[in-house]
C-alpha positions as CSV (number, residue, x, y, z in Angstrom):
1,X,77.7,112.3,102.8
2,X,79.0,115.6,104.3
3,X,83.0,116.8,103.2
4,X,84.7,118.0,106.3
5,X,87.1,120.8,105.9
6,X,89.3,123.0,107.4
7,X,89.0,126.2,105.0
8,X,85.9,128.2,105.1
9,X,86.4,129.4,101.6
10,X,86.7,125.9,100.3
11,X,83.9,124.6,102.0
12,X,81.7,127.5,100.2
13,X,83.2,126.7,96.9
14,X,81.8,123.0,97.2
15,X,78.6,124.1,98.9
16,X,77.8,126.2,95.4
17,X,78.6,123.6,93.4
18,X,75.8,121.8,95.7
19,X,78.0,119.1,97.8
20,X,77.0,119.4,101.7
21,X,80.1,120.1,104.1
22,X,81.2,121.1,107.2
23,X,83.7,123.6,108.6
24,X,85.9,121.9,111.2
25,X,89.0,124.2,112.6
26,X,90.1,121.6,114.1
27,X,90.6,119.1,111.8
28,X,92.9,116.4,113.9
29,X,91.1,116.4,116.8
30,X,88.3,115.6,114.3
31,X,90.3,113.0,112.2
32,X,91.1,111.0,115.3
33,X,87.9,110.6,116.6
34,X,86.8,109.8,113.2
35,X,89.4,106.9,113.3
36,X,88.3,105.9,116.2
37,X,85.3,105.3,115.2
38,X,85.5,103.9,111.9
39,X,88.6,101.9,112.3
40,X,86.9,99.4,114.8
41,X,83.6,99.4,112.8
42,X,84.9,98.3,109.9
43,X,87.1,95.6,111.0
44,X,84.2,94.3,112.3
45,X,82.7,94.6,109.5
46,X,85.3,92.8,107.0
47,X,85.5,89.9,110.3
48,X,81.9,89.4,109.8
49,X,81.6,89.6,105.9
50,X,80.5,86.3,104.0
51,X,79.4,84.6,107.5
52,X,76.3,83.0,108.2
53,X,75.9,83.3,111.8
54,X,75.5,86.1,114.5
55,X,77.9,87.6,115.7
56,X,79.6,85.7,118.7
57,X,81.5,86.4,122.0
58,X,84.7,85.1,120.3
59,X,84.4,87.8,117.6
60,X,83.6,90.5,120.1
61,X,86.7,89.9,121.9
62,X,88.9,90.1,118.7
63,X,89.3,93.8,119.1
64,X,92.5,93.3,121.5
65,X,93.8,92.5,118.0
66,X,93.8,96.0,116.5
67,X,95.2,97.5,120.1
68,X,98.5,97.6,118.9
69,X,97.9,100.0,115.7
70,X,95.4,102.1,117.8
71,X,98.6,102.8,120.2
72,X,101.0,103.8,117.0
73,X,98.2,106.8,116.5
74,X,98.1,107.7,119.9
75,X,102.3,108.0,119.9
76,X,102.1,109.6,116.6
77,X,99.9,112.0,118.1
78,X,101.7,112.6,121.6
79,X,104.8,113.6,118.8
80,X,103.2,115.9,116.7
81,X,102.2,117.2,120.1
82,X,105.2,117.5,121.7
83,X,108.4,117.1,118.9
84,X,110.6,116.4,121.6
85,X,109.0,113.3,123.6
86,X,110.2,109.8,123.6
87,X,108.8,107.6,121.2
């Protein structure tokens, strides 16, 4: 597993002590796309834990579920943005 960071110097401390990692200046545009990737994937993943079927078109569709908390990261974003937009 790679280690993502934002300081170069860091990243070469780890990379002696032999971990693998990345240099990303851009570390929240990195972080959300991350999320947005990994949020979805493992909610599927806990749905589907324990079951013993395929996965079916019900399940698929259960995404509209986690729309609302992908939304509170897009408005948290849009602030940190720009401080002074509306909510």
């Amino acid at each position: 597993m790679v280690t993502t960071l934002d300081s170069a110097a860091v990243a070469e401390i780890l990379r002696a002590a032999g971990l693998p990692t990345e240099v990303e200046p851009d570390t929240t545009a990195y972080l959300r796309s991350h999320a947005a990737f990994v949020v979805p994937t493992m909610v599927a993943a806990q749905w589907m834990w324990g079951r013993t079927h395929a996965v079916r078109w019900s399940d698929a569709t259960r995404r509209v579920e986690i729309r609302p908390g992908h939304a509170n990261v897009r408005r948290r974003v849009r602030r940190q943005r720009h401080p002074r937009a509306r909510p």
